[in-house]
N, C-alpha and C positions, 0 to 999 in steps of 0.2 A: 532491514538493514543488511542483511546477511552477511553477518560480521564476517562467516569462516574466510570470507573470498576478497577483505579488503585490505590485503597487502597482497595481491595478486591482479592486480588491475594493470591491465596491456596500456592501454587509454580510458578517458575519461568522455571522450565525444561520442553524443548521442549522434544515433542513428535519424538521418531525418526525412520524416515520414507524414506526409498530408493528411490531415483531418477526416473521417470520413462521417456521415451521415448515418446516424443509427436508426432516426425516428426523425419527425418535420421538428425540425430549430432546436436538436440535440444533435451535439456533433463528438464524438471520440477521436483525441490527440493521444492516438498508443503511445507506450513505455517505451515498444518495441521489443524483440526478443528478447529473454534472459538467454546473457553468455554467463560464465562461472566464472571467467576472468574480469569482470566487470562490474560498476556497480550499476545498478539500471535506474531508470526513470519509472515512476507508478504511471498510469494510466492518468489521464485528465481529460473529464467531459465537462460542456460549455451548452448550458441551455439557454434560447435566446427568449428571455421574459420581456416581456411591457417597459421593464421598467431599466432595462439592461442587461446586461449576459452575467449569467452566474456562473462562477465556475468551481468545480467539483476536482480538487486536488490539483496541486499547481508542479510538480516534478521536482527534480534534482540538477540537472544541470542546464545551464542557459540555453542551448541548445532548443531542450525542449520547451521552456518557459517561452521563449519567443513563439514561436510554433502558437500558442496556447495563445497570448497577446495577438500574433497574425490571424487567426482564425477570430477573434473577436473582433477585429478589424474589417475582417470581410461580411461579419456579423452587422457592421454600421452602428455602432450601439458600445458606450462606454462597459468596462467590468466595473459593477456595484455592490457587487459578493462574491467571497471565496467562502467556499466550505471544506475541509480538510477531514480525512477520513479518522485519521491518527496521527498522533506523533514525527513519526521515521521521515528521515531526510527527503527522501524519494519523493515526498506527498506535501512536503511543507517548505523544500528549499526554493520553491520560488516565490514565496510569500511575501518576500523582500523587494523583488523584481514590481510583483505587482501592485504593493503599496505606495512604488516610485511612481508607477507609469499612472496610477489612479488613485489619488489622496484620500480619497474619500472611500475608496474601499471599505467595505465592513469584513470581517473573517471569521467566521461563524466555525468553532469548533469542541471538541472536551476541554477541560480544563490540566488532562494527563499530562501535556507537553512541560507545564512547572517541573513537575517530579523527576520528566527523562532528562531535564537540562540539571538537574541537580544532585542526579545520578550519574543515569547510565551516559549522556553526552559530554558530561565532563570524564568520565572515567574514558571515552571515548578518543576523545582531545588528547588528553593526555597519552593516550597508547600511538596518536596519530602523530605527534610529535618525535615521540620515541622511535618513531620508525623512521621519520624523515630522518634523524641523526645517521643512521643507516645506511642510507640511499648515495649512491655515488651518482645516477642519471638525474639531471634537471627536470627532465619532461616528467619522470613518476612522483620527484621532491614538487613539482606545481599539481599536480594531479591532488594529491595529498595535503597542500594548503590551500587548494579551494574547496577539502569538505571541510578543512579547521573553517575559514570563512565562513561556510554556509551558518555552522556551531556558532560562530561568535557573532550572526547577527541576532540572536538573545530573544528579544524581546518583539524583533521585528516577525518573526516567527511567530509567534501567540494570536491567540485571536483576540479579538477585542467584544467580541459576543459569546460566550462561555454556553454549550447546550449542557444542560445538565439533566431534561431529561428527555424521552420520547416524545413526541407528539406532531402533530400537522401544524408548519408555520406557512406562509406567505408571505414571499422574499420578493420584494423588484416584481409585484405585482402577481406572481405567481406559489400557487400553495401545492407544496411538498411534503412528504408524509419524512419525516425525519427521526432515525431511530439511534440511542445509545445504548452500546452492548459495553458492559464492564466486565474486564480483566478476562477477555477474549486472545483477543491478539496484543492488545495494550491494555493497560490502566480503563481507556478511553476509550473505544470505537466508534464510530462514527459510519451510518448506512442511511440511504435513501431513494426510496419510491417514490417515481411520478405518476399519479394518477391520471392523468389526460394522456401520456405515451404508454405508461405499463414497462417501464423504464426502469431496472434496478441497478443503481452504483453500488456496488460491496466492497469497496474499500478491499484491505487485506483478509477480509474475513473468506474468499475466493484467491486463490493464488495459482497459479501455470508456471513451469511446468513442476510444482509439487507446492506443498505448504509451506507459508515462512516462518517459521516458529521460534525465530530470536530470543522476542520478548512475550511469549503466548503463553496462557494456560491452556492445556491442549483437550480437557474435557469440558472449558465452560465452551471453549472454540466450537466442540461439539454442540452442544447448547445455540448457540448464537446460528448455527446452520439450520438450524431447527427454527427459529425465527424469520429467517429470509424463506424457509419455503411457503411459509404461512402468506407472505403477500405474493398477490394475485399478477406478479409478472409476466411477463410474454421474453421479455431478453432483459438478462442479468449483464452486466458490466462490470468484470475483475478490478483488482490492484492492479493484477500483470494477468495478461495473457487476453485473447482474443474473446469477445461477445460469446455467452453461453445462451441456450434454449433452457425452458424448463428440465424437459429430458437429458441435455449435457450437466446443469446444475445438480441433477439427481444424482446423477452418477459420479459426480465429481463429490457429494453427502458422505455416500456408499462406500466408496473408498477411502473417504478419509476415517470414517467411524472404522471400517475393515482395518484401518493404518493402525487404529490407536487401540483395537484389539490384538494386532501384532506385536504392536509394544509392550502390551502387558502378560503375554505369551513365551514361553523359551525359543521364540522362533529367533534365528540367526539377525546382524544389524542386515544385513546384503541378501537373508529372505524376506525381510520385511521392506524392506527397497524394493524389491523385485516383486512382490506383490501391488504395493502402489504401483506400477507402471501398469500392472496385468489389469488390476481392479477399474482401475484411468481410462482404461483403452484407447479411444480416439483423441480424447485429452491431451494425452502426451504422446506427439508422435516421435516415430522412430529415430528423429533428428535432436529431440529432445531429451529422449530416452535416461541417456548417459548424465545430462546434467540431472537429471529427476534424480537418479539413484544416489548418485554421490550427495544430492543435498537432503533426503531422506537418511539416506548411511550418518552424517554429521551430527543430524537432531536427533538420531535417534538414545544419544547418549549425552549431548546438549541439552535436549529438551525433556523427547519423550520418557527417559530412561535415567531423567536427574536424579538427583536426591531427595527425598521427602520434603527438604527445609528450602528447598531450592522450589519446588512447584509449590509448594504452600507460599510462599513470599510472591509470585507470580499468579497465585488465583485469588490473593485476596480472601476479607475475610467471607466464608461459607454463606 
């Protein structure tokens, strides 16, 4: 969600950016870079099955939902599954799109999404309004009523196949190792390994250029990294940010566990920024750099550095 940056948004138009080939009949629809002035799109992969294109996270703005619909098109083959990582607009606001363009859709995800419309999205709405009162510019006042929008399509958002726990299903003819990490990143998470490519979607449980820790418990997040190395991938596929190696995943582990020993350190917010960038390395280039620290710098007293009662309400019961 990255709340810090949502009344700081230049525009709301995605960057648009061609589908590329990760693996045979897996294709990645990047998010596109994180800017800080902006809200971004999550990543969306589209595996072409027997039985129809599945697709793995559907974006935030139309922009890229179409993109994700055209690539399925050149796919020749209706969408007969979404899977959605978690919750967060970014990954679920085109939900609605693609329940129009294909009725029959299934939307296979946790059942978190209840809680964040009954919390944090309404508490969200409401701030998002509050701010358009605000705004003297039309184009920031529309910018801002198409995430109320996204918010008020409810229900159309939800999946209609609730995973509740881990296991290998077979979707549209093709079987998936499909995993639930709780009170990670969200309530919910939602990851998945394909055994025939050696293909890993990580949702936000992977994030470039730094972690998003809005709604996370930051040591089950630990946890939950520990799980993804366990499967025997070859290329892991972020929330945001570009296709990792095993070796780029490891080090991206390293640093985060490195993150959240600085946290709990007397080290400075702006040492502990600066470590992440150091610990990252190639991860976060030097283009990136500046955004990484400042979104490190934010959580580190957001997230990493809340209050007791505040991470205990976010990791859930022990």
């Amino acid at each position: 969600m990255r709340w810090i940056w949502i009344f700081a948004w230049l525009s709301l138009t995605a960057a648009a950016l061609a589908a590329d080939e990760v693996a045979p009949g897996v294709a990645l629809v990047s998010g596109g870079a994180y800017v800080l002035s902006e809200q971004p799109d999550g990543n969306s992969v589209l595996f072409d099955a027997p039985g129809g294109v599945i697709v793995f996270d559907t974006g935030r703005h139309a922009a890229h939902t179409r993109k994700v619909l055209d690539q399925a098109a050149a796919m020749g083959q209706p969408v007969v599954a979404v899977i959605n990582s978690h919750w967060h607009l970014d990954h679920v606001g085109g939900n609605p799109t693609i329940r129009r363009a294909f009725p029959a859709v299934h939307i296979f995800a946790s059942a978190a999404i209840k809680g964040a419309r009954a919390g944090f999205l309404a508490k969200y709405r409401q701030d998002l309004f509050a701010e358009i009162a605000k705004l003297s510019d039309p184009v920031q006042k529309d910018g801002l009523l198409a995430e109320i929008a996204i918010v008020d399509a409810g229900p159309a958002l939800e999946p209609d196949v609730v995973i509740e726990a881990s296991g290998p299903r077979t979707i549209a003819g093709r079987t998936l190792d499909i995993h639930l990490e709780r009170n990670a990143v969200t309530a919910g998470d939602v990851w998945l390994f394909d055994p025939k490519t050696r293909v890993l979607l990580a949702g936000d449980l992977v994030t470039l250029p730094a972690p998003f820790l809005d709604t996370a418990c930051p040591r089950r997040w630990s946890a939950a990294l520990a799980q993804l190395e366990r499967a025997t991938f070859t290329t892991l596929i972020p929330g945001h940010g570009p296709p990792l190696s095993r070796t780029q995943f490891a080090a991206y582990r390293t640093a985060y566990d490195r993150l959240l020993a600085c946290a709990a350190s007397k080290a400075s917010n702006d040492a502990c920024g600066a470590g992440w960038v150091r610990d990252a390395g190639a991860l976060v280039p030097e283009t990136d750099q500046k955004a990484a620290k400042a979104l490190i710098g934010y959580y580190m007293e957001a997230s990493l550095r809340a209050a007791p009662e505040q991470l205990a309400k976010l990791c859930g019961a022990p």
